[in-house]
C-alpha positions in Angstrom: -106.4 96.3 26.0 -106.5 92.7 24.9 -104.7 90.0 27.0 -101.2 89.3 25.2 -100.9 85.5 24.2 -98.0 83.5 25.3 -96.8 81.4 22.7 -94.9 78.4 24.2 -92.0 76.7 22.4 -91.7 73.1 22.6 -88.3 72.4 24.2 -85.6 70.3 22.2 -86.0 66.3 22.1 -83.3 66.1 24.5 -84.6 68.1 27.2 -88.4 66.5 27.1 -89.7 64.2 29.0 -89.4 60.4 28.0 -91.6 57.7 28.6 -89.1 54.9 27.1 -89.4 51.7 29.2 -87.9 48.5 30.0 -89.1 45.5 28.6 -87.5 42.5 29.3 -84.5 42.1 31.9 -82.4 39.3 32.7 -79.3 38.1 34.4 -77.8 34.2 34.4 -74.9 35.2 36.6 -72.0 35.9 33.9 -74.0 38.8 32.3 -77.3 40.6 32.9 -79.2 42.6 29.9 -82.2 44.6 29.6 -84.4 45.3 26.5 -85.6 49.4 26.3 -88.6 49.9 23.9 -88.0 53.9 22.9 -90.8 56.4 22.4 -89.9 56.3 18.7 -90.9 52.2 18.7 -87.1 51.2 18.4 -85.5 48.9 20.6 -82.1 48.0 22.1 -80.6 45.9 24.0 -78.2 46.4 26.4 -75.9 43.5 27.5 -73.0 43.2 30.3 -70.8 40.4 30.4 -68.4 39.9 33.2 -65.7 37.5 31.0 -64.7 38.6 28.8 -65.8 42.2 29.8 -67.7 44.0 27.4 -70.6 46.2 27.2 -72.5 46.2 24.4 -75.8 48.1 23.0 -77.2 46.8 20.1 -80.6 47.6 17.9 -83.2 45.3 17.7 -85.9 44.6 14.6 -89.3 42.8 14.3 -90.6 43.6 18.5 -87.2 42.7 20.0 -86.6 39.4 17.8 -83.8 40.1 16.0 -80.6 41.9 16.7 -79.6 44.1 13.6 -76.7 46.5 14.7 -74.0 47.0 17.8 -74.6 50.8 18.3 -72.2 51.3 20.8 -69.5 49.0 22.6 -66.8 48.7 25.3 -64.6 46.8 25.5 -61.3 46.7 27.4 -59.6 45.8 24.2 -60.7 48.9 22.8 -59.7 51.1 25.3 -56.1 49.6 26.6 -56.7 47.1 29.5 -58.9 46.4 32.1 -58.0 49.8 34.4 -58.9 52.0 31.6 -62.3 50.2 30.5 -63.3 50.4 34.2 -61.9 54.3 34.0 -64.1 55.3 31.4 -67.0 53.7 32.2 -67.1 55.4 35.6 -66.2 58.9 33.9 -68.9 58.4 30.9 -71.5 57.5 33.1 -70.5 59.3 36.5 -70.7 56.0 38.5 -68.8 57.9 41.4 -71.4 61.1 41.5 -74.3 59.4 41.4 -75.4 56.3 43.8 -76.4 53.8 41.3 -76.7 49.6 42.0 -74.2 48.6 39.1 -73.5 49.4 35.4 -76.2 48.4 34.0 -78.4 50.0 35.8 -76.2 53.4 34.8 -76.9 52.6 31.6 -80.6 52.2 31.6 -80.9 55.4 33.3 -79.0 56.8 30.6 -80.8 55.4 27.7 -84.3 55.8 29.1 -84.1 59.6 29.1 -83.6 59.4 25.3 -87.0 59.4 22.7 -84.9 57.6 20.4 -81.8 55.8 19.3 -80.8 58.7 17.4 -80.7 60.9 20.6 -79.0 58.3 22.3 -76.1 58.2 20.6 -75.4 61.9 20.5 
């Protein structure tokens, strides 16, 4: 008898392991950002401003230089008042199950398990 071969099946995108990064990070006081290089070679960066209150992620071109696209934002305009931004923050990004040091942080975390942009906004 011959030993059987065990074919292995790559898993999904979703479920590999990613080895996206930060880049850049910055707060002034009134809003802190980071800049996430994927594994892909796309970039995004993710700003949170306390006033007004938004939270926005948007695509970058040309190594981080220029901003092309908003891919996703929150605002509490967008989502009727204040109490309901804060709301679904917490429930997207399960602030309350998971001890985290602030939003953007829960964020990150979020985005740097993704390979690309295109898995991060599924």
């Amino acid at each position: 008898m011959t030993p059987r071969t065990r074919w292995r099946i790559a898993p999904p995108a979703y479920e590999r392991e990613s080895v996206s990064s930060i880049v850049r990070q910055g707060s002034d006081g009134s809003a802190s950002w980071w800049e996430i290089l994927f594994d892909s070679g796309e970039r995004v960066f993710i700003s949170i401003e306390v006033a007004p209150a938004s939270i926005k992620i948007t695509r970058l071109v040309l190594a981080g230089l220029i901003p092309v696209k908003i891919v996703w934002e929150l605002t509490p305009m967008k989502v009727a008042g204040y109490n309901a931004y804060v709301t679904c923050f917490n429930r997207m990004f399960s602030i309350n199950k998971i001890n985290r040091r602030g939003p953007l942080e829960a964020v990150g975390d979020v985005l740097l398990r993704c390979a690309s942009i295109d898995l991060a906004a599924t």
